[in-house]
BAKELO-6936 format. One record per atom (N, C-alpha, C, O, CB): residue number from 1; atom name; x, y, z. Coordinates in nm, 3 decimals, always signed. Last residue first. Glycine has a CB too. Layout:
# residues N
   seq   atom        c1        c2        c3
   NUM     CA         X         Y         Z
...
END
This chain:
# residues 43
   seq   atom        c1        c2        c3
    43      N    +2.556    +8.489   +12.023
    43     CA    +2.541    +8.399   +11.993
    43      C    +2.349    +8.359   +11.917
    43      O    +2.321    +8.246   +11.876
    43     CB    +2.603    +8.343   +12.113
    42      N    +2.520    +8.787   +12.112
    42     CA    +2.569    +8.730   +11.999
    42      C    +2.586    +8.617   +11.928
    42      O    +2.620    +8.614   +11.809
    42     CB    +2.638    +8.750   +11.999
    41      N    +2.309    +8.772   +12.296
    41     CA    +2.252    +8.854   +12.176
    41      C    +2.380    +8.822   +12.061
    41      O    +2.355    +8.828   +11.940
    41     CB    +2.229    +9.045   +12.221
    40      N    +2.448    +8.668   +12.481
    40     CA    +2.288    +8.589   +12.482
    40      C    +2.312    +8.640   +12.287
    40      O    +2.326    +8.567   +12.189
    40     CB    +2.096    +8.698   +12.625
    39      N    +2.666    +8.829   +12.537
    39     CA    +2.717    +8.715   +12.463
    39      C    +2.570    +8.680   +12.395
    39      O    +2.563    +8.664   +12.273
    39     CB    +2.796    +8.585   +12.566
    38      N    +2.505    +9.092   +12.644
    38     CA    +2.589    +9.084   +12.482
    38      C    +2.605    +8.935   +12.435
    38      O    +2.571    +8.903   +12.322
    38     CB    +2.767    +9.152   +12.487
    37      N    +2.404    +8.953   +12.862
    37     CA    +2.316    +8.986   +12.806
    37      C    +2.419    +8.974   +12.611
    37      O    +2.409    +8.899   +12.514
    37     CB    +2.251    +9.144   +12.892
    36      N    +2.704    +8.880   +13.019
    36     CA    +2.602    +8.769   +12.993
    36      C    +2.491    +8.795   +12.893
    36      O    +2.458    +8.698   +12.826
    36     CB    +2.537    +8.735   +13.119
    35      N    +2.779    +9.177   +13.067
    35     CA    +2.829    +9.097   +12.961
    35      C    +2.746    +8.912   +12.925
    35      O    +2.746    +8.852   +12.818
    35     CB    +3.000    +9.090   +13.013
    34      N    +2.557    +9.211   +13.200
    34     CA    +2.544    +9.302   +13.077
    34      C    +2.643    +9.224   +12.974
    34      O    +2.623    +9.205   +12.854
    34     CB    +2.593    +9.474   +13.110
    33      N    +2.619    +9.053   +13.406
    33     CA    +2.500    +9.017   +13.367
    33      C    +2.481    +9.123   +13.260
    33      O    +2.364    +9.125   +13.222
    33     CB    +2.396    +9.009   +13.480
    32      N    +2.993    +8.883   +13.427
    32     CA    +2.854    +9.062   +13.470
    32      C    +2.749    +9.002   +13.398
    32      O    +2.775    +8.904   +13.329
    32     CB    +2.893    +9.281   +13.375
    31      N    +3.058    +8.627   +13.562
    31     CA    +3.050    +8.688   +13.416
    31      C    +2.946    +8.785   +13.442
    31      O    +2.830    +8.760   +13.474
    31     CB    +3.011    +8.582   +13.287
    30      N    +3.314    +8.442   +13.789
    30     CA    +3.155    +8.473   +13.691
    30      C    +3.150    +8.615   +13.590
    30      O    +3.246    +8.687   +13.561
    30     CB    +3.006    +8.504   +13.821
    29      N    +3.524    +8.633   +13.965
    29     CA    +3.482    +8.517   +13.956
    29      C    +3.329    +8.560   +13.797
    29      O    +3.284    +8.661   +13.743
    29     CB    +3.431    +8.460   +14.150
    28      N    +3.614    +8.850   +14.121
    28     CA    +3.693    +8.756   +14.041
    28      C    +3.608    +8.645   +13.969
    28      O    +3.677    +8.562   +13.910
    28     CB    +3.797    +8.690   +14.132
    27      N    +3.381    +9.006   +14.252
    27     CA    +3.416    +9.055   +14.156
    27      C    +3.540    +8.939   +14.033
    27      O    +3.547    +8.947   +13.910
    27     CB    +3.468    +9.190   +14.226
    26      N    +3.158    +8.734   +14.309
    26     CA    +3.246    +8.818   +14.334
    26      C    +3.341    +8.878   +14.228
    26      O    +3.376    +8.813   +14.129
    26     CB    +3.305    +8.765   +14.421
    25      N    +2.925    +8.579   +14.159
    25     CA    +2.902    +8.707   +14.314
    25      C    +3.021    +8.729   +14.342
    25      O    +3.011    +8.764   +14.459
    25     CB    +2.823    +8.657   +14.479
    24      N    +2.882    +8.671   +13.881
    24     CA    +2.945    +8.729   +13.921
    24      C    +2.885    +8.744   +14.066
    24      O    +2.825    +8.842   +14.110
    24     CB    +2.968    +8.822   +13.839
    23      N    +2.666    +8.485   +13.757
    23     CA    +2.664    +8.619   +13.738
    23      C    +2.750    +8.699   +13.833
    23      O    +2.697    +8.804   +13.872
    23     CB    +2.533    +8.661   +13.745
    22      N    +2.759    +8.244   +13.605
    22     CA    +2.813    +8.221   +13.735
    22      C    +2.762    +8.411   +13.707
    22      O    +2.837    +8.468   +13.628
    22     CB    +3.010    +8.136   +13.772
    21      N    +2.581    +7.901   +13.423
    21     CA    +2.661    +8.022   +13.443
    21      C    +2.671    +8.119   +13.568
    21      O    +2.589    +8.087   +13.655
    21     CB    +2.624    +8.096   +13.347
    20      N    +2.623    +7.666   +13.248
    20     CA    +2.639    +7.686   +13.378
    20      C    +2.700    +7.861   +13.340
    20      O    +2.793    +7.913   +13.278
    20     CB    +2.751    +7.552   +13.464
    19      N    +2.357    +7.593   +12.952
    19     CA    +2.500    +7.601   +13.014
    19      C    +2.564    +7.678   +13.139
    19      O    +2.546    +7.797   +13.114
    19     CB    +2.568    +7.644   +12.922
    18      N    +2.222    +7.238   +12.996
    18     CA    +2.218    +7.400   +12.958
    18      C    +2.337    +7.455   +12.956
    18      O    +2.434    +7.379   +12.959
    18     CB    +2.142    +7.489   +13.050
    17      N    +2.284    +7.015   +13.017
    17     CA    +2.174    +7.047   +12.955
    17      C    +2.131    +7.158   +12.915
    17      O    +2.042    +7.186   +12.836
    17     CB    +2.102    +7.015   +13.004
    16      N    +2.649    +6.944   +12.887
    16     CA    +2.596    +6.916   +13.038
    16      C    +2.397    +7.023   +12.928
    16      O    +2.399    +7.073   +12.815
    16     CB    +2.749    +7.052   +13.249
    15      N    +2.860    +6.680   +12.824
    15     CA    +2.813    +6.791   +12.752
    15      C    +2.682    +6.813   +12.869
    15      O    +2.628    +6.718   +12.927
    15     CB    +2.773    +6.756   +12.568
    14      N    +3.166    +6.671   +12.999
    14     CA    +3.070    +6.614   +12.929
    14      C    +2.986    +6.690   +12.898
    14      O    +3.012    +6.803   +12.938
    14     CB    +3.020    +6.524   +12.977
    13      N    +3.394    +6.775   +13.158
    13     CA    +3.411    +6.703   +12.973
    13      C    +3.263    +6.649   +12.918
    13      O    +3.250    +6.593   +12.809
    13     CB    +3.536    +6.526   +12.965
    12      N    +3.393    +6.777   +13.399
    12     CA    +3.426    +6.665   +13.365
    12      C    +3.428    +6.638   +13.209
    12      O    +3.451    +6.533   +13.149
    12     CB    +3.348    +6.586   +13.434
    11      N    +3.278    +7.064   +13.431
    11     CA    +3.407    +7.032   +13.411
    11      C    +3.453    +6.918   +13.416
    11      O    +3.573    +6.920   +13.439
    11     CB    +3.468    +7.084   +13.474
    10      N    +3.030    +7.056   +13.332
    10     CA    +3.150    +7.052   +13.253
    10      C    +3.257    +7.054   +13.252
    10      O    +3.337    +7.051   +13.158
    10     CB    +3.159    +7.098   +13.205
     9      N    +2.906    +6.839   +13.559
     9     CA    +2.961    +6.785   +13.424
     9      C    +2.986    +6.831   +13.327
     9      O    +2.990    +6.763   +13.224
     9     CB    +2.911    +6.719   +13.377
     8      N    +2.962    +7.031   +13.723
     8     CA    +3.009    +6.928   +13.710
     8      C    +3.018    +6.797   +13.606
     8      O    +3.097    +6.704   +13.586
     8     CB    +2.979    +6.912   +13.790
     7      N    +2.726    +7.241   +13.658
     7     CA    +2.897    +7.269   +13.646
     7      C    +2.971    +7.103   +13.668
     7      O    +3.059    +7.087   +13.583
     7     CB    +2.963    +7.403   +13.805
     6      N    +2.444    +7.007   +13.640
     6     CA    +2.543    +7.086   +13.535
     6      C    +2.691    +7.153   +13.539
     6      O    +2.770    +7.131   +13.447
     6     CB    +2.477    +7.188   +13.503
     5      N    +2.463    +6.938   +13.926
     5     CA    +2.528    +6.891   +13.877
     5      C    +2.606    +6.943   +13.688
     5      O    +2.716    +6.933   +13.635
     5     CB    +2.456    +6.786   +13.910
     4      N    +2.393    +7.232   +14.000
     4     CA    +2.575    +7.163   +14.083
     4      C    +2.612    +7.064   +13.981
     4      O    +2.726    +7.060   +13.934
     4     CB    +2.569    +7.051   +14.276
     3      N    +2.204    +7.267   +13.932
     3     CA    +2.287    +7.335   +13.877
     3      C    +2.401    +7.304   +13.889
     3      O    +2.498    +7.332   +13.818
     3     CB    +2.278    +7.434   +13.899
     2      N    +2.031    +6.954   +13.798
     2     CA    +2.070    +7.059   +13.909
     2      C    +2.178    +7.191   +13.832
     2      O    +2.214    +7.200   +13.715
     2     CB    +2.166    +6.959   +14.051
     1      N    +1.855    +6.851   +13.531
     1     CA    +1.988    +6.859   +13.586
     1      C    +1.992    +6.979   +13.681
     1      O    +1.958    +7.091   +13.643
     1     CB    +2.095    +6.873   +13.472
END
């Protein structure tokens, strides 16, 4: 699965092969890569 198509099929509800993630290229948007590291290590 692409990456385009993984975000697209979650935001269609479906269960997609990994999970889409966005390291922040702007400050509004995506998830810091220290807070991406904590979630890795809490989940």
């Amino acid at each position: 699965m692409t990456s385009r198509e993984r975000v697209l099929a979650a935001i269609a509800h479906r269960e997609p092969d990994g999970l889409p993630v966005d390291l922040g290229a702007t400050p509004s948007s995506g998830i810091s890569a220290s807070a991406y590291y904590n979630l890795k290590q809490h989940l």
